[in-house]
C-alpha positions in Angstrom: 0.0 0.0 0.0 1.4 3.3 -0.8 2.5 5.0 1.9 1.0 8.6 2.2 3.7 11.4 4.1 2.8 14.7 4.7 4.7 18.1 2.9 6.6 18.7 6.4 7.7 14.6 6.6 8.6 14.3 3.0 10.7 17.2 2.9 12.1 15.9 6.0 13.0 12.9 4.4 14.5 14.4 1.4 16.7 16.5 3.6 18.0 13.5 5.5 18.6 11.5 2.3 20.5 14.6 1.2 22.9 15.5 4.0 23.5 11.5 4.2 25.4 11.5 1.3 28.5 12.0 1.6 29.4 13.2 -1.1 27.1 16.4 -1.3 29.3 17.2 2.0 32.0 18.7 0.2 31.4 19.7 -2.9 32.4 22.6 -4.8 30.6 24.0 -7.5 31.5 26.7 -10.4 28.8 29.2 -11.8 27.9 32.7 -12.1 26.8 35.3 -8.9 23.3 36.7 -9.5 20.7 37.6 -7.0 23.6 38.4 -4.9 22.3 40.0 -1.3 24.2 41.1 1.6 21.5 40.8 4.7 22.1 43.4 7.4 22.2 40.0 9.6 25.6 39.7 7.9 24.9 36.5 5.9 25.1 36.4 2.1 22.3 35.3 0.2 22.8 34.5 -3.9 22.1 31.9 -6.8 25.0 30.6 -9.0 23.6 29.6 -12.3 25.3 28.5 -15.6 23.2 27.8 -18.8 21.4 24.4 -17.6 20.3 25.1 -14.4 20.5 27.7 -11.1 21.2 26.4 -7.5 20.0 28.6 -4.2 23.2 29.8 -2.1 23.9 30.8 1.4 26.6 32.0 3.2 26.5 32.2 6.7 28.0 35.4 8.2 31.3 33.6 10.0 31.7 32.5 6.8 31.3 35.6 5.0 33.4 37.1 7.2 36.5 35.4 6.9 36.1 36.4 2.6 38.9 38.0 1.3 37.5 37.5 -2.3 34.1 39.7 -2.2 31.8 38.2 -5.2 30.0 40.9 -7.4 27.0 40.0 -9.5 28.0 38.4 -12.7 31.2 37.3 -11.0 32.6 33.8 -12.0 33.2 31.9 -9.0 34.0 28.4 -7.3 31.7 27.8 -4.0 32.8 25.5 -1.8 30.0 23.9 1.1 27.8 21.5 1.7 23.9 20.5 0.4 21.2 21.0 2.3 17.7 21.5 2.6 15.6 24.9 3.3 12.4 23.3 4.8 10.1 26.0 5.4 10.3 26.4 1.5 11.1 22.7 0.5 14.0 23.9 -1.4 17.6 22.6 -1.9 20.6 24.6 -1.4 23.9 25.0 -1.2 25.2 26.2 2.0 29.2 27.8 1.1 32.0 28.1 3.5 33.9 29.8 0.5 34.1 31.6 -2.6 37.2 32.2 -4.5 36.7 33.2 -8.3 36.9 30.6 -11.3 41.0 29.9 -12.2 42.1 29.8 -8.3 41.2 26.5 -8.0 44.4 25.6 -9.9 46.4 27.8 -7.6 45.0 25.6 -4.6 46.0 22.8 -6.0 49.9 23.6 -7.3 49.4 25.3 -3.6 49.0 22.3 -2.2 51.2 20.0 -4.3 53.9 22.4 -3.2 53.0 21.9 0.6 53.3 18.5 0.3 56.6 17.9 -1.0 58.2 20.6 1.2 56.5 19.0 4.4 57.5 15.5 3.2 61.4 16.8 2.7 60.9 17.6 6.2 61.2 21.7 5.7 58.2 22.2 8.2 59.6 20.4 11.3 60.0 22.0 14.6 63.8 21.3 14.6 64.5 23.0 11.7 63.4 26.0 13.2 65.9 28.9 14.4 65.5 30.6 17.3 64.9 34.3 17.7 67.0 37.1 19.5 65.8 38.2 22.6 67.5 41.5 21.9 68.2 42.2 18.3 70.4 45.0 17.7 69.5 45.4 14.0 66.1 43.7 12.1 66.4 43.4 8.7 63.3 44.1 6.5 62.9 42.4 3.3 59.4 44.0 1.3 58.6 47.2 -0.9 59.9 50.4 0.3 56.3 51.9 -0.7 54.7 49.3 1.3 52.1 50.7 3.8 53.6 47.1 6.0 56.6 48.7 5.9 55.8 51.8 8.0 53.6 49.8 10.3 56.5 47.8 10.9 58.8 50.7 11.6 55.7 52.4 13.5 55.4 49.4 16.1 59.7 48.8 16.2 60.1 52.5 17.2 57.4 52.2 19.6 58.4 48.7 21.5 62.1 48.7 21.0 63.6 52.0 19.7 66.9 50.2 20.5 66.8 48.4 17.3 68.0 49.4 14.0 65.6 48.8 11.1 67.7 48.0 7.6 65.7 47.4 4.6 66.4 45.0 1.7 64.0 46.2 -0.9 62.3 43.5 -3.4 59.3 43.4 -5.5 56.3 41.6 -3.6 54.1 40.9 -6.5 54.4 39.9 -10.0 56.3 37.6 -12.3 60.0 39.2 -11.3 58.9 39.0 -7.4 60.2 35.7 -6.4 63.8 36.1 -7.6 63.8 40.0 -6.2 62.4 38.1 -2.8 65.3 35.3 -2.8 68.0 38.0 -3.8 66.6 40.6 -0.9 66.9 38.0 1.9 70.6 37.0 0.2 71.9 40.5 0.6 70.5 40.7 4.4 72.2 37.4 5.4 75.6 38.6 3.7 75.2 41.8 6.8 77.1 40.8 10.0 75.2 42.5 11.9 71.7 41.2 11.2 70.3 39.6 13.5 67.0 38.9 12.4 64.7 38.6 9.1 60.8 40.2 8.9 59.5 38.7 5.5 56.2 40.6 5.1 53.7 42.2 2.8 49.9 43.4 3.6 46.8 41.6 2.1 45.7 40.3 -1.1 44.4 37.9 -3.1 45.7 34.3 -3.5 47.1 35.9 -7.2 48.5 38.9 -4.8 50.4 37.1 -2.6 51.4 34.4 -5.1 55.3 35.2 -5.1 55.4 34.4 -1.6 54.5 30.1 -2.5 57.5 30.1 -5.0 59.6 26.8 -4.2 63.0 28.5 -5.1 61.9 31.3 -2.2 60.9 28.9 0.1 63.9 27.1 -0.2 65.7 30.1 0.4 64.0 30.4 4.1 65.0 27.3 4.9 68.4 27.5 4.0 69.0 31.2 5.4 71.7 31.6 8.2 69.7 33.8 9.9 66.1 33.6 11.3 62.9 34.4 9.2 59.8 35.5 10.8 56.7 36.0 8.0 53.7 38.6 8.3 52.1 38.3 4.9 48.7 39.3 4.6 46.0 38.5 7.2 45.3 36.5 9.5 43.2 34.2 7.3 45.8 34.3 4.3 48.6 31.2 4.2 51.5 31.0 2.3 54.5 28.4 1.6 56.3 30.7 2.6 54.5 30.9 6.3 55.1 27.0 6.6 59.2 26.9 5.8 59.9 30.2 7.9 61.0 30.3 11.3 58.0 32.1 12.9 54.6 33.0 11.1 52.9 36.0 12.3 49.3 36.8 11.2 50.0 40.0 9.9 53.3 42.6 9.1 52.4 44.5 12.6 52.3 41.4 14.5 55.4 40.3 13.0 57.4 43.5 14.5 55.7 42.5 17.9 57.3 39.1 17.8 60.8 40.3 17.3 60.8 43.2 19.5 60.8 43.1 23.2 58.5 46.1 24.5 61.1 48.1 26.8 58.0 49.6 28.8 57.1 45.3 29.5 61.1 45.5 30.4 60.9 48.0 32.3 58.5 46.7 34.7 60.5 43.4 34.8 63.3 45.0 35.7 61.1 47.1 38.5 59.3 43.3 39.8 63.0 41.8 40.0 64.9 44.9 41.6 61.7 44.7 44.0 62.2 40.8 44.6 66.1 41.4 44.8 65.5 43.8 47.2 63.1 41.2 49.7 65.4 38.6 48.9 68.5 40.6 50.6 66.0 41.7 53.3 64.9 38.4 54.4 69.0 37.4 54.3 69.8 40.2 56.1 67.5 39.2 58.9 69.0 35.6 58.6 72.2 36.8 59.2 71.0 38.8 62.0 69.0 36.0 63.5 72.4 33.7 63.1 74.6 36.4 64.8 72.2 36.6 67.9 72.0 33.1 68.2 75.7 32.6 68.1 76.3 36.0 70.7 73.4 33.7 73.1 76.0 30.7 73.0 78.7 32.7 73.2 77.3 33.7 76.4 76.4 30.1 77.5 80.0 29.1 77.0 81.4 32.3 79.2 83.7 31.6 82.0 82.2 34.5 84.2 78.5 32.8 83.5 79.4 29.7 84.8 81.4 30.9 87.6 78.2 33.1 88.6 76.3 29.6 88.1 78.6 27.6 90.0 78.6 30.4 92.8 74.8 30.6 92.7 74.6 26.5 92.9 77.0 27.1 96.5 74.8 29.7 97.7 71.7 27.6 97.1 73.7 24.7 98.7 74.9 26.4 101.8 70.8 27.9 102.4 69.8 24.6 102.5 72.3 23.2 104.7 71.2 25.8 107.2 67.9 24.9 106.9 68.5 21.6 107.3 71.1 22.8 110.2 68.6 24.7 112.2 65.5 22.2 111.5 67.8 19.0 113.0 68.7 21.5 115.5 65.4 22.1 116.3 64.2 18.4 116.3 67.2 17.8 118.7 66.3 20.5 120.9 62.4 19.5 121.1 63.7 15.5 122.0 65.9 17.1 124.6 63.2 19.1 126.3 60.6 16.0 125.8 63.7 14.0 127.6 63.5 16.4 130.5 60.2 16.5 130.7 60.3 13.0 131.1 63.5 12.7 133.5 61.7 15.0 135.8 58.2 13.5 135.8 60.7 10.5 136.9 62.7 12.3 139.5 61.8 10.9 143.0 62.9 14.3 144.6 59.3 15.6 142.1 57.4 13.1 143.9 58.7 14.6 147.0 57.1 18.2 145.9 53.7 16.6 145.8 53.7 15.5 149.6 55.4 11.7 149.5 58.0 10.5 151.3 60.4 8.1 150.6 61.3 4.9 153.3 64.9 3.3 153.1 66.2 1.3 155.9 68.2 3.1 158.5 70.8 0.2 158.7 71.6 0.3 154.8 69.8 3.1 153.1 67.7 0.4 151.0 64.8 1.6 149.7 61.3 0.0 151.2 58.7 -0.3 148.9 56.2 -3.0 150.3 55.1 -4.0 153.9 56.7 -6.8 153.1 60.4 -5.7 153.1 60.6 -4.7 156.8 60.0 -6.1 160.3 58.0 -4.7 163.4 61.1 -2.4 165.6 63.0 -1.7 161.8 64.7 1.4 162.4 63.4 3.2 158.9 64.1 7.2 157.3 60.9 8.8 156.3 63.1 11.4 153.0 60.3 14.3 152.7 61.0 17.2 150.2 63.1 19.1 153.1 64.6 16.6 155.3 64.1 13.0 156.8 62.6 11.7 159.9 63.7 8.6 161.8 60.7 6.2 162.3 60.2 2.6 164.1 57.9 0.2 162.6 55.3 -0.7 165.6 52.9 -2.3 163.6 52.2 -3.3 160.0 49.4 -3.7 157.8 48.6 -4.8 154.5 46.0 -3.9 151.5 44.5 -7.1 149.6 41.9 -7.3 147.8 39.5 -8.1 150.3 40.9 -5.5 152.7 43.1 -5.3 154.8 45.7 -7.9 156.6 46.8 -8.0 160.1 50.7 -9.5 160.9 
């Protein structure tokens, strides 16, 4: 059954069977400009047409651009893009990345040829490439003398570097004598001594304009110079053989002088940051030093005979206070025993017991002390010892104390 679609889903389809082929991805088609318009918007609108057929064109604005080549309307031209679809009018297109006009397409391609062999040779490689001065004391110039480059170049030199001596080699830069002035220019700079550097440069142009600069025999010449090429030819977009082989491509004559020349005001402030650092540095030394010098007068100090005689005669003081204390505090102990002695010896001393009112009994015949009933007889001749004499006593009678009273003898 046949399958019904509606407009938006069949040009939908058509669009995706479109951008899926591959080969309608890149393409590049030849025509003539008409319907050209430039949309405020930027883009480019227009219709290349020949005498079978006409083809819708765009051009996106970051396309258009980056055009050196501006189209005008009966222009032949070479667009290069992609197909797609325009769905709101179910329409086929070409969307462009870039025009050039019809003939430059062989340029691209001996362009590109030329590319190839140099690069396989080995011409491009990073090691091949010379190093630039820091400080170049004269830059030699190689481009027209009536060049508007040239006084850009000398504009931004005078301003960044006035150091630097500018010495121009004059050559053609365009047309069929240009390459051989161009070899023979940078030939006569590299015979100077004093040359320190190469700017190769020209201002913009078309890919015809600047067609000197892809010459083989020129770019041979770069490679094979003794001193360092730097290239500024054209614009930013604009590439040349002679970009590939030199030493250093800048995108334009101006930018060129800004790669050789160190700005003395960007110097100038280096110098200030590392006088400023040079400065701290010696600072923070200095107070090293310092800090060294007062650690070593502190040990010096600690090793001085006069400190450690004053500590050894501190260490004796300290040693003879504590002996007295310990002197005085044993004295004291000593003195508190000998009282507590005393004390003790007289609490003990019969001639105390006396004080109190008791008398002491010994026997007359030998002076032995009686202490119990028992130790004398009735008509013992005894001494009664009171506190302020004695008294001669007979024993008449005795008694004793039990436990259960008294006991008769």
């Amino acid at each position: 059954m046949t399958t019904t679609w509606s407009v938006a889903e069949i040009t939908l389809r058509i669009r995706l069977l479109l951008e899926g082929d591959a080969e309608l991805q890149d393409v590049a088609v030849s025509g003539e400009v008409s319907n050209l318009t430039r949309a405020r918007s930027g883009h480019w609108y227009f219709t290349l047409k020949d005498a079978g057929a006409s083809l819708r064109c765009v051009m996106w604005r970051s396309a258009a651009g980056r055009q050196r080549f501006v189209p005008q309307e009966g222009d032949a031209v070479e667009a290069l893009g992609h197909i797609g679809v325009y769905e709101p009018r179910g329409e086929y297109q070409l969307y462009a990345t870039v025009l050039r006009p019809m003939g430059v397409g062989e340029l691209y391609a001996q362009f590109e040829a030329l590319k190839g062999k140099l690069e396989a040779e080995g011409l491009f490689e990073a090691e091949c490439k010379r190093a630039l001065p820091a400080f170049p004391r004269v830059i030699g110039v190689v481009t027209s003398p009536q060049a508007a480059a040239f006084q850009d170049v000398c504009n931004v030199l005078r301003r960044r570097f006035p150091l630097a001596q500018v010495w121009l080699s004059p050559a053609a830069v365009q047309g069929m004598d240009a390459p051989a002035r161009l070899r023979a220019a940078l030939a006569r700079l590299n015979a100077e001594t004093e040359v320190d550097v190469i700017l190769l440069i020209r201002g913009g142009g078309s890919i015809e304009d600047l067609w000197a600069f892809n010459d083989e025999a020129l770019a041979r010449a770069i490679a094979a110079s003794r001193l360092p090429v730097v290239s500024g030819v054209g614009h930013e977009t604009d590439f040349t053989i002679a970009d590939f082989v030199a030493d250093l491509r800048a995108p334009t004559p101006s930018a060129a002088a800004e790669l050789v020349a160190p700005d003395v005001a960007e110097l100038g402030q280096v110098i200030h940051v590392a006088r400023a650092r040079l400065s701290e540095l010696q600072r923070g030394r200095l107070a090293l030093l310092q800090d060294r010098l007062q650690t070593g007068r502190r040990s010096l100090t600690h090793l001085s005979p006069e400190r450690e005689l004053a500590t050894q005669r501190q260490r004796l003081d300290d040693q003879e206070l504590r002996l007295q204390r310990a002197w005085a505090s044993a004295h004291g102990r000593l003195a508190a025993g000998l009282a507590e002695a005393a004390a003790a010896l007289g609490a003990a001393d019969p001639r105390a017991i006396l004080q109190r009112g008791y008398a002491i009994l010994t026997q007359a015949q030998n002076g032995a002390r009686v202490s119990s009933v028992n130790e004398v007889q009735v008509g013992d001749a005894l001494l009664a010892q009171l506190r302020d004499g004695e008294l001669p006593l007979r024993v008449e009678d005795r008694e004793k104390h039990g436990r259960y009273g008294r006991t008769l003898f």
